[in-house]
N, C-alpha and C positions, 0 to 999 in steps of 0.2 A: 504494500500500500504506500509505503513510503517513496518508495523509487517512485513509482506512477504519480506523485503527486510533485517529485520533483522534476521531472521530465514535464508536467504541465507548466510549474511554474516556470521553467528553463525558457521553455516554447513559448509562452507569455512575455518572458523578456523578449525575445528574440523577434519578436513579432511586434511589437511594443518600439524597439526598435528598427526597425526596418519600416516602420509608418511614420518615423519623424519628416518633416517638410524638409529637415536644415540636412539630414543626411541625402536627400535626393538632389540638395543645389550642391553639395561636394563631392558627390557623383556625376553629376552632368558636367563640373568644372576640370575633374578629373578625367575624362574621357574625350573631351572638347580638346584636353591637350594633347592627351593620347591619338586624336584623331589629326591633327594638325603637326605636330611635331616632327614625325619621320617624313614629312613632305619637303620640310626646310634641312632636315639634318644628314638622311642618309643618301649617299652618292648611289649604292645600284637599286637600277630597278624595282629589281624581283625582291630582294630584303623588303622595300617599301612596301610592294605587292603582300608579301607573306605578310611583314608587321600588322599591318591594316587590317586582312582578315583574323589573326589574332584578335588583334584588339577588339572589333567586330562582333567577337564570336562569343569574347569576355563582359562584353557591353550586354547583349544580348542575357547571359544565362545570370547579369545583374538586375537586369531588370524584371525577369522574371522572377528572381526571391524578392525583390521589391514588392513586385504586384500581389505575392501571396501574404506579404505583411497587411500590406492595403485593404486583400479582402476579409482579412482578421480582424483590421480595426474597423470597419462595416460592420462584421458579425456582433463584437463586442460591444457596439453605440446600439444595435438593435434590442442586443440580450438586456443590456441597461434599461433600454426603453421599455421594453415588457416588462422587470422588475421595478419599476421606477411608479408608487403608488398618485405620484405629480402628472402623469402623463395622460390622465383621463380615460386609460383602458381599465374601466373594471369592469 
């Protein structure tokens, strides 16, 4: 019982985390640079070619743990709203 209840709260951070506003503009700032960088820096091609699709591919599987923080803090604003004796659902 114990483990399961820290694994929720674990996932509660983590989740909780990943719906911040401030962690999605230093993500976007960080990848803006990532995306821009190797166009002024590196001399062949193909490096650049490869680099970009990395980055890409890294952007991508970020944004994805984002969106599933997102639909958690959804879940959570709703579950409030149904316990929430203020909200006029009785």
């Amino acid at each position: 019982m114990k483990s399961a209840a820290r694994v929720s709260s674990r996932s509660t951070l983590v989740r909780t985390i990943l719906a911040r506003p401030a962690l999605h503009v230093v993500l976007a700032l960080v990848f803006a640079a990532a995306f821009f960088w190797p166009i002024f820096a590196m001399e062949k091609p193909a490096r650049t070619f490869n680099f970009l699709y990395l980055v890409w591919f890294i952007s991508l599987v970020a944004l994805f743990v984002v969106s599933r923080g997102e639909e958690a803090r959804e879940e959570d604003e709703e579950d409030a709203a149904e316990q929430d004796p203020r909200s006029g659902a009785n």
